[in-house]
C-alpha positions in Angstrom: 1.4 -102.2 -39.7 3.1 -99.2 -40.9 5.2 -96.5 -38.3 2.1 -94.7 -38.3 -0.3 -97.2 -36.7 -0.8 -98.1 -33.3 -2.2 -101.1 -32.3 -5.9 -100.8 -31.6 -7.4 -99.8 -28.3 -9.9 -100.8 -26.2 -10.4 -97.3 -24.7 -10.3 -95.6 -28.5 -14.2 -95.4 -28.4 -14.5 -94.8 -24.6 -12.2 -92.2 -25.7 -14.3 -90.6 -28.5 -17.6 -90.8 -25.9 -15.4 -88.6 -23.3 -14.8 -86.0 -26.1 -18.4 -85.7 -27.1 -19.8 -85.3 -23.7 -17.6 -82.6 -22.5 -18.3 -80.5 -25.9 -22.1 -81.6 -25.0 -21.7 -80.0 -21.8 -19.4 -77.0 -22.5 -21.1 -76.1 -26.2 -23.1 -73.1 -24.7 -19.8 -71.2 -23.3 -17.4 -72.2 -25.7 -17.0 -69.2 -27.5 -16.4 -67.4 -24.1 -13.5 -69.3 -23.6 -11.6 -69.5 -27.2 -10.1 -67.4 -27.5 -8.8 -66.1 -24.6 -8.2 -62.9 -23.3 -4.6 -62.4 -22.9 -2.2 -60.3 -25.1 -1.6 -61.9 -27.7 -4.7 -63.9 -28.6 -5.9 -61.0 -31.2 -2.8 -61.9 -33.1 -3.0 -66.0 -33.1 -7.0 -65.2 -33.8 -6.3 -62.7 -36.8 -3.2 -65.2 -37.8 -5.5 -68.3 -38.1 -8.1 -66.5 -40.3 -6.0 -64.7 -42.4 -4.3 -68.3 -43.5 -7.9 -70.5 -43.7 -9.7 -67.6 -45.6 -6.9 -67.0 -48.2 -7.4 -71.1 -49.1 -10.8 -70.5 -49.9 -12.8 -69.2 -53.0 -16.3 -68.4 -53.7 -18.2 -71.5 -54.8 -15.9 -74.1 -54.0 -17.1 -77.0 -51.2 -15.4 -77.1 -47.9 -16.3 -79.8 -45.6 -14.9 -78.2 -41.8 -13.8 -81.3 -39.6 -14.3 -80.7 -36.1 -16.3 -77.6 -37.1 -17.6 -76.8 -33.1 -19.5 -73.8 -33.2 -18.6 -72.8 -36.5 -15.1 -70.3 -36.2 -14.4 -71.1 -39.7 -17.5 -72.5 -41.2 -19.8 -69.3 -40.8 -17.1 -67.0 -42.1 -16.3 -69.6 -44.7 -19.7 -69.8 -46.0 -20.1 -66.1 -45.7 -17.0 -65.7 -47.9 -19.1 -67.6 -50.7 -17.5 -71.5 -50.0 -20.3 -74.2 -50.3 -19.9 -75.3 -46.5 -20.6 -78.5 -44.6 -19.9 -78.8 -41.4 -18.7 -82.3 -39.1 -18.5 -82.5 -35.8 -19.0 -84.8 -33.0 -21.1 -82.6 -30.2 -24.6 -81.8 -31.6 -25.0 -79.1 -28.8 -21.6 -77.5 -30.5 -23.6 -77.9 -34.2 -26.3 -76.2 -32.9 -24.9 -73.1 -31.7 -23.2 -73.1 -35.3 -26.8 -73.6 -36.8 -27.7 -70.5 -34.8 -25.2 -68.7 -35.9 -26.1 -69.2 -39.9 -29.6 -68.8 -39.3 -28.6 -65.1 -37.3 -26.5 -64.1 -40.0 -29.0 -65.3 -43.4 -26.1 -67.6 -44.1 -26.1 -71.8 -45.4 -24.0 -74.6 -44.7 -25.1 -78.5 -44.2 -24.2 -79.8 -40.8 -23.5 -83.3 -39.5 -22.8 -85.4 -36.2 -20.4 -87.9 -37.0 -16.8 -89.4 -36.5 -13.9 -88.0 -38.6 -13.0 -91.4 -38.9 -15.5 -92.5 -40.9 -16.8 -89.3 -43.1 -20.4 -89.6 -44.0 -19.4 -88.0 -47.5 -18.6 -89.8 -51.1 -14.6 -90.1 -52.8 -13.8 -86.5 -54.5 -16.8 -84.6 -52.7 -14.7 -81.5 -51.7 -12.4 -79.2 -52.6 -11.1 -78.3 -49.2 -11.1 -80.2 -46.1 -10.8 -78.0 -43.1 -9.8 -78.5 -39.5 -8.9 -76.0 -37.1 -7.6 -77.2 -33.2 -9.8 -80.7 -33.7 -7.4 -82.9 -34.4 -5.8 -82.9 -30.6 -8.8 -84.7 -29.8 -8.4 -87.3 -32.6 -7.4 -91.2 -30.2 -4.3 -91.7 -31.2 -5.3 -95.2 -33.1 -7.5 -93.5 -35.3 -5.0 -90.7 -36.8 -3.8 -92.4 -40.0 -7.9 -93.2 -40.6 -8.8 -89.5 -40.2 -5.7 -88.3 -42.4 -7.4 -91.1 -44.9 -10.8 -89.9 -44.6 -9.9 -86.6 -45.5 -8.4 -87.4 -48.5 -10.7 -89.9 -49.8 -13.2 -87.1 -49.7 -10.8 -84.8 -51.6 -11.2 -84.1 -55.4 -7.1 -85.0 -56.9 -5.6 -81.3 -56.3 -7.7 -80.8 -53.7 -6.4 -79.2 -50.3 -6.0 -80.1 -46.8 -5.8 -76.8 -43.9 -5.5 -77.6 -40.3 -4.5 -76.0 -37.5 -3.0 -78.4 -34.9 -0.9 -77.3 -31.2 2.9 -78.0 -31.6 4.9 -80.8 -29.9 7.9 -79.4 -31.2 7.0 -76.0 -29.0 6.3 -78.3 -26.3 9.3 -79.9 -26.0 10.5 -76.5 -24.7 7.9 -75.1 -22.7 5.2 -77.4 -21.8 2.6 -74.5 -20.5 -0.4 -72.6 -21.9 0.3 -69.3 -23.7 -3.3 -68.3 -24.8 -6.8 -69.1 -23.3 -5.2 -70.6 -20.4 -8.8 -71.1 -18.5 -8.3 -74.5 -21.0 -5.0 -76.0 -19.3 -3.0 -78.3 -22.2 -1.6 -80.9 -19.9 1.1 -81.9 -22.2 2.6 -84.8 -19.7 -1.0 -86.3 -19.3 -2.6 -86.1 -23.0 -5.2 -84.2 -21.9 -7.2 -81.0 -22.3 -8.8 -79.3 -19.2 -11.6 -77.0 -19.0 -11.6 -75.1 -15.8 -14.0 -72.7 -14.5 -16.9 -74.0 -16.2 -20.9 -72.7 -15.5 -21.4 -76.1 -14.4 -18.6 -75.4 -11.1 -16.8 -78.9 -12.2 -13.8 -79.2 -14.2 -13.9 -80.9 -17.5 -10.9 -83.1 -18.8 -10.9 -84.4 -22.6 -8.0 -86.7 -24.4 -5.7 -84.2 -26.4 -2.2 -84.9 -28.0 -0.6 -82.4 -30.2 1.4 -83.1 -33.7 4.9 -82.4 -34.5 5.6 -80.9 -38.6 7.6 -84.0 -38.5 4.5 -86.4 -37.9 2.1 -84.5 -39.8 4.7 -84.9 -42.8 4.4 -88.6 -42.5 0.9 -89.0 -42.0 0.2 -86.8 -45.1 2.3 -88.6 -46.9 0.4 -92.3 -45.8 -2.6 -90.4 -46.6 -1.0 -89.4 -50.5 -0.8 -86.1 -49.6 1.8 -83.6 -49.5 2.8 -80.6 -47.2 2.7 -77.0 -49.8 2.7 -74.7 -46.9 3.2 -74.5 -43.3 3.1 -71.8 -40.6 3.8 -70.9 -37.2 1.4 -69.3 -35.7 3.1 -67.0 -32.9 6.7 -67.8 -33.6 7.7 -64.9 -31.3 4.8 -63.6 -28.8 4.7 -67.5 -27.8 8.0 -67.1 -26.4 7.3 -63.6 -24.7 6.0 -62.7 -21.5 2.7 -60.9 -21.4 4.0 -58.1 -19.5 6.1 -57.6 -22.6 3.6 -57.9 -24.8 1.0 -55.7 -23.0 3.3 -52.5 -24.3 1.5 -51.3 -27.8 4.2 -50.5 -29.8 6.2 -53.7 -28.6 3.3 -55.7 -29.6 3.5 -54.3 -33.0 6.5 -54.6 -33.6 6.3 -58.4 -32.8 2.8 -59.0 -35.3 5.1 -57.2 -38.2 7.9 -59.4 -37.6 5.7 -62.9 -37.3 3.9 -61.8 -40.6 7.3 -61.7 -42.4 8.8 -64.6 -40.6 5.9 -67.4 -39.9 6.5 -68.9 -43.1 10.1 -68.8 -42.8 12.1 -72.0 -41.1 13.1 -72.4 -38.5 10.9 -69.8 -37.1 7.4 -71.5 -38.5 8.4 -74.8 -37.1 8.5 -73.5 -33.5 5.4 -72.1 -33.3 3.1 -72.1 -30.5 0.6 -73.9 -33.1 0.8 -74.1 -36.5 -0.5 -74.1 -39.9 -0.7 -76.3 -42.5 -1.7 -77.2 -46.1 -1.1 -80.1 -48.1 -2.4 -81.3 -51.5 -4.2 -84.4 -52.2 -1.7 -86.3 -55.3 -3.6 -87.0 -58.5 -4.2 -90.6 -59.4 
């Protein structure tokens, strides 16, 4: 057993049914709910794009992990990428079907498990996965780091976007979309205020750059770039941020600086890249 693994778990399926049915339920609204509303969400939203779109080129093939209802895989595919699209909830795949069909665009769409990728060795280009991996049981994280690069052409590229436990460590609350509460302590995600009038709880544990590091490198991959994704406005109170010009100010000075250690490893969530090793 290597320091990634944890011994298997009775509850690691139990675990994955929980995640599906909540995302069953909660398909329809989710895109009322991420991203929020506050301050500062523009920023994270604009921050997240601008780093997934500039990994991608006309014609390659993208598989999105945990695709939802399709962030990244309709703008993906509308930016020219060959795009399939994984993810557990066929309720959430169906509002990203909708969403092609609305806009004339394509991609192929699947219900599975990211730990067991329906897709040959070498199929993609780029793997994507953007705020998925939280929901990952923690027994299965060194398979789905695996899985992604088994379906990885040699050279190819991993992007995720995962919350930070190193940002948690200092402040364990909810910055952005807070009708979602992160409950750090209990390794889960709640949805509140949902059209059903019941709460909605699903397993969720955030990644440190520390772990991701070694479970790329179990995976024979390695980190090429990471950012923090709101380095400073995480740290500020909205009341601050609801001032125009202060809010400027602070965008200019994360797009110069979330690349830049340490302030990219204490981001509210960041983003990564790493590169699947030839051979």
């Amino acid at each position: 057993m290597t320091i990634l693994e944890t011994a298997p778990s009775d509850t690691t399926e139990e675990q994955k049914v929980l995640v599906r049915s909540v995302y069953q339920q909660i398909a329809a609204e989710y895109d009322e709910r991420i991203p929020g509303s506050g301050p500062t969400d523009e920023g994270f939203t604009a921050s997240e794009h601008e780093f997934v779109l500039s990994k991608i080129a006309s014609g390659r093939k993208v598989l999105d992990m945990g695709c939802g209802t399709g962030r990244f895989t309709v703008p993906m595919a509308e930016a020219g990428a060959i795009v399939s699209g994984l993810d557990i909830s066929r309720a959430m795949l169906d509002v990203t079907q909708a969403k092609l069909a609305e806009q004339g665009l394509v991609a192929d769409l699947y219900e599975g498990d990211m730990a067991a990728l329906p897709f040959e060795d070498d199929s993609f280009d780029v793997v994507t996965s953007m705020l998925a991996l939280m929901h990952i049981p923690l027994a299965d994280r060194g398979r789905v780091f695996a899985e992604a690069a088994r379906v990885l052409r040699p050279g190819g590229r991993l992007v995720i976007c995962v919350k930070n436990s190193l940002f948690e460590q200092f402040f364990k609350g909810d910055r952005f979309a807070t009708v979602d509460i992160t409950d750090v302590e209990g390794g889960q995600l709640l949805f509140t205020n949902t059209r059903g009038g019941e709460d909605l709880t699903a397993p969720w544990h955030s990644f440190s750059p520390h772990e991701l590091k070694a479970y790329f490198a179990e995976a024979g991959l390695v980190m090429t770039h990471l950012r923090g994704n709101s380095p400073i406005s995480a740290w500020l109170a909205d009341e601050v941020l609801a001032d125009s010009g202060v809010a400027g100010v602070v965008r200019s000075l994360e797009r110069n600086l979330g690349d830049v250690p340490p302030f990219n490893y204490l981001g509210y969530h960041i983003l990564v890249e790493a590169v699947k090793l030839a051979g």
